[in-house]
C-alpha positions in Angstrom: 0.3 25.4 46.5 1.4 25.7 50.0 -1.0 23.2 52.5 -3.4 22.2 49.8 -1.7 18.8 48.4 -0.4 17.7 51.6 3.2 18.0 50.6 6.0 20.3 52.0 9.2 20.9 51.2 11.3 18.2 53.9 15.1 17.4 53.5 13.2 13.8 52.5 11.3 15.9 49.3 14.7 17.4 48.4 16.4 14.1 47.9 13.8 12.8 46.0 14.2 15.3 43.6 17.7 16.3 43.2 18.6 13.5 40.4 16.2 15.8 38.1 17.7 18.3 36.3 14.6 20.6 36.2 11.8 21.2 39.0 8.8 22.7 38.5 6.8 24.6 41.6 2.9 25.3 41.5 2.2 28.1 42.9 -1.4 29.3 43.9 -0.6 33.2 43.2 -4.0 34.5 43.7 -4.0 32.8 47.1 -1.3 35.1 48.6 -2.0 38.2 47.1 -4.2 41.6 48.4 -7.8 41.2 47.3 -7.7 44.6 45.8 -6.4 45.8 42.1 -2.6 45.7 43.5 -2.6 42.2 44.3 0.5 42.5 47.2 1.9 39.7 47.6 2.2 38.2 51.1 5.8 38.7 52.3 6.4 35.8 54.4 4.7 33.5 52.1 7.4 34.4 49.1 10.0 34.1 52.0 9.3 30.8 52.4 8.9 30.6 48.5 12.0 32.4 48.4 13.7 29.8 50.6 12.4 27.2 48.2 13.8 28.6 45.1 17.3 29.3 46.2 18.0 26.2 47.8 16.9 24.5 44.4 18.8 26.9 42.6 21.9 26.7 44.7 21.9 23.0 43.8 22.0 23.9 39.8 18.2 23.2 38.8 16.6 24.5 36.9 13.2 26.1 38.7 9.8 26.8 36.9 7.5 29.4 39.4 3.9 28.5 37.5 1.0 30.3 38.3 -1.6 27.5 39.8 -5.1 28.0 40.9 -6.7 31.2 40.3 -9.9 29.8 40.1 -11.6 32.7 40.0 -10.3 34.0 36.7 -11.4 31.1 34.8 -14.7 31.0 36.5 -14.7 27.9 38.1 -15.4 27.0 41.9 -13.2 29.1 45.1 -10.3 26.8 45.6 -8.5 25.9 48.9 -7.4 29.1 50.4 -8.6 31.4 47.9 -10.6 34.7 48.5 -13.3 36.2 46.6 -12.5 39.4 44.7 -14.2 42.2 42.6 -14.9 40.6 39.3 -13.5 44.0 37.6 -10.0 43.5 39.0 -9.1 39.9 38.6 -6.8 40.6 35.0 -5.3 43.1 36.6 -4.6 41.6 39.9 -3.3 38.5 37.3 -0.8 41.3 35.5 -0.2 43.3 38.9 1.0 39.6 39.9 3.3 39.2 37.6 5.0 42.5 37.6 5.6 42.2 41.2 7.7 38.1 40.2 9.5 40.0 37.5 10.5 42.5 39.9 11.8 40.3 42.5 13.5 37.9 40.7 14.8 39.9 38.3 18.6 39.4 39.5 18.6 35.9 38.9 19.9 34.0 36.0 18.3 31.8 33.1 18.0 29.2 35.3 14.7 30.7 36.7 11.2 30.3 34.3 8.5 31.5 35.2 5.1 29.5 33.4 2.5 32.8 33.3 -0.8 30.5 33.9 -1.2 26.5 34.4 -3.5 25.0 32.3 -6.1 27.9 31.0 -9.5 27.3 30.4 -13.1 27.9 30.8 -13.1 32.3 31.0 -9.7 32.0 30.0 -10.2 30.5 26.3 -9.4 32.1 23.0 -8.6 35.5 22.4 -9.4 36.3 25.9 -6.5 33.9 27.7 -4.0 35.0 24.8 -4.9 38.6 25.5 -4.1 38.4 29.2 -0.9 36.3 28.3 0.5 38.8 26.3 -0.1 41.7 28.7 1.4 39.6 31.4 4.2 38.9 29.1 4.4 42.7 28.4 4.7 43.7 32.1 7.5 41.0 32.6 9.1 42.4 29.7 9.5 45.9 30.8 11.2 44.5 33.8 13.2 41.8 32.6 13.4 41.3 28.6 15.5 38.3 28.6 14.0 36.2 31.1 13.0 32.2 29.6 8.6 32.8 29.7 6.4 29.6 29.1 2.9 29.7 27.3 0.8 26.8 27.9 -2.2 27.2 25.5 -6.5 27.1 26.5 -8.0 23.9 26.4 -5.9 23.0 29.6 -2.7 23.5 28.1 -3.7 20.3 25.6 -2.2 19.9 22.3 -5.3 20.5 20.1 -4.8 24.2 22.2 -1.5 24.2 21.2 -2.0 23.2 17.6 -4.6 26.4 17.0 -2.2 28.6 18.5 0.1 30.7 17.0 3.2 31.0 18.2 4.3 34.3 20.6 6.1 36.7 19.0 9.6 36.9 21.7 12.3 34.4 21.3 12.4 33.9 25.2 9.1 32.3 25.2 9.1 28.0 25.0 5.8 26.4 25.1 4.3 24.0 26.7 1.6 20.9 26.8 -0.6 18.6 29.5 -1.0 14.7 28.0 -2.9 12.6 30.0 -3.5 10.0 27.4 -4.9 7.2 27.7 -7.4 9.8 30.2 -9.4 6.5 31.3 -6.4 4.9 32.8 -4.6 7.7 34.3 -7.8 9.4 36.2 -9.5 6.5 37.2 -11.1 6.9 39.9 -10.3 11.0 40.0 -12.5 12.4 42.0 -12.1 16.1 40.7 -13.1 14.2 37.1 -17.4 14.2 36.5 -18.3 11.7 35.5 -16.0 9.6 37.9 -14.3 7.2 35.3 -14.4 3.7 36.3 -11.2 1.8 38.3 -9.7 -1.4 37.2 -8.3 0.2 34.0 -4.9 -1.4 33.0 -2.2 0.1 30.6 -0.7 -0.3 28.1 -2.1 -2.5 24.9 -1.5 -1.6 21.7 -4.0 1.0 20.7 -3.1 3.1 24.4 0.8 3.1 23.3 -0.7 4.4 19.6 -2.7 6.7 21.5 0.3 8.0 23.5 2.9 7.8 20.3 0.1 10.1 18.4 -0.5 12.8 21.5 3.7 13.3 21.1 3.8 12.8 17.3 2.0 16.2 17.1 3.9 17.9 19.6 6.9 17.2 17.5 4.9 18.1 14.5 4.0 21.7 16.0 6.9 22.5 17.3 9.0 21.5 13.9 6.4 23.7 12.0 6.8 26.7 13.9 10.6 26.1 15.0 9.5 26.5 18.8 10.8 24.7 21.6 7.8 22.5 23.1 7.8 20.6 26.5 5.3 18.2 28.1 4.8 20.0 31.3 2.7 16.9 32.9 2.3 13.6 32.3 1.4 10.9 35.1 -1.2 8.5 36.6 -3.5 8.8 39.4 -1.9 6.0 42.6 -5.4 4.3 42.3 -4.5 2.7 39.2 -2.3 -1.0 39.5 1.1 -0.1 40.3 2.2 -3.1 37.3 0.1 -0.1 34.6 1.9 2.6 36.5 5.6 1.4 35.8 4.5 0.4 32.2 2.7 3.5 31.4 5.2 6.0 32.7 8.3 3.8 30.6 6.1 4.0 27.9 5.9 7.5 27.8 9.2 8.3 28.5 10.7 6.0 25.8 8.6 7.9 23.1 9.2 11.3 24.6 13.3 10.3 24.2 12.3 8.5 20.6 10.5 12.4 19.2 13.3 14.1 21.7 10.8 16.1 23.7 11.3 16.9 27.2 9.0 16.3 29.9 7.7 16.7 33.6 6.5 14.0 35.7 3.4 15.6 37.2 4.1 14.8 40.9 6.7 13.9 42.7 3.7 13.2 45.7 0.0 13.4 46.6 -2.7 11.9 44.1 -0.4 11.1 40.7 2.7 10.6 43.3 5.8 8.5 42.8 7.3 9.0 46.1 5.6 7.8 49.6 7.2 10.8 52.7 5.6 7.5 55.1 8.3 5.8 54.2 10.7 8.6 52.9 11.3 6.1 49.7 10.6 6.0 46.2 7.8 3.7 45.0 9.1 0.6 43.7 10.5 1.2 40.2 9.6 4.7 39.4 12.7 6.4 39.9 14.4 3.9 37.7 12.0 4.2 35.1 12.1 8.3 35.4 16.1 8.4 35.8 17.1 6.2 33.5 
């Protein structure tokens, strides 16, 4: 989401990230595309992005492209950067998008994901955001057929989206979910969150780590039903919260992702939920002990 969080790719950003194995880039799409049907993307913004994704690559991670931001789709407020387009073209644009990736990137190996939408909601709910999915899917498919797809579901990627969800029909897709439990202690303060929650929350007592244990208990569950390899693709808490919750609440939910053996994302690296400070060009006390360990 190039300019909009504040955070650019620096050698200091690199080091911070290189003891992950996996790294996962938002990408506002919509942003950098034509207005019209065809959706072309700008070329010297995926130069830069191109930049991005080979030096990652280059250094053996693996690289998720998701598609961030297209606010207009899911018919919420213009976003930063984001142009207003004929209401009649915006799936196609979304699928135009897409084939264009698949296209580009079609050379490079597994190592490459690409998530098709982050956290669907609003317009994009039901039968209407698995609709577009699968037609974005399709157009990937006709270009590259093996390449590793993620499907977050509506709801905002949540689990209850998740658990009415059936699962895609392609072996190349993995799915993913968005747990942001306990919500009162991780978006305190949030401005983007209406009602603003209250501040001063701490974490974690008993019934938060039940909370937590329960949100990844039925990932587990869903993905052992259906035999489908599920992810949490965010988990974090916002930097107004006590750093003393932060470290507890991020070891927390890293010790019961490990226990239920699902993988996960720390959602970010910088900005609002961050765990690095580029001031300083140093990790905030005892996050990237508790994330590396």
């Amino acid at each position: 989401m190039y300019g909009e969080l504040g955070v650019k790719y620096s050698p200091e950003l690199e080091n911070a990230i290189l003891d992950f194995d996996s790294v996962r880039i938002p990408v506002k799409f919509g942003s950098f595309a034509s207005v019209d049907a065809t959706a072309k993307l700008d070329p010297l913004f995926m130069e830069r992005l191109d930049l991005v994704v080979n030096r990652l690559l280059s250094k053996n991670k693996t690289v998720i492209l998701s598609f961030f931001h297209y606010r207009q789709i899911t018919g919420g407020k213009l976003n930063f950067g984001e142009s207003e387009v004929d209401e009649l073209v915006l799936e196609e644009r979304f699928v135009n998008i897409w084939s264009q990736l698949a296209e580009r990137y079609k050379g490079y190996g597994k190592k490459l994901v690409f998530e098709v939408y982050n956290e669907p909601h609003g317009r994009l709910s039901g039968s209407t955001w698995r609709n577009l999915f699968d037609r974005g899917l399709k157009r990937i498919r006709l270009i590259d057929p093996r390449r590793i797809v993620i499907f977050g579901a509506d709801d905002w990627s949540s689990i209850a989206g998740l658990e009415a969800s059936n699962p895609v029909d392609d072996v190349n897709v993995i799915y993913t979910v968005h747990v942001y439990d306990p919500f009162l202690f991780t978006h305190q303060g949030a401005s983007w969150v209406k009602p603003t929650r209250p501040v001063g929350v701490s974490c974690c007592d008993y019934a938060q780590i039940a909370l937590i244990r329960n949100r990844i208990f039925r990932i587990s569950r869903w993905s052992k039903t259906y035999g489908r390899p599920v992810f949490v693709g965010e988990f974090g808490s916002i930097n107004i919260a006590d750093h003393k919750s932060r470290i507890e609440y991020t070891s927390t939910f890293v010790a019961l992702a490990r226990e239920y053996r699902i993988p996960w994302f720390y959602w970010q690296i910088a900005s609002d939920f961050g765990v690095f400070d580029f001031k300083s060009s140093k990790w905030l006390p005892g996050f990237r002990d508790v994330l590396l360990r």
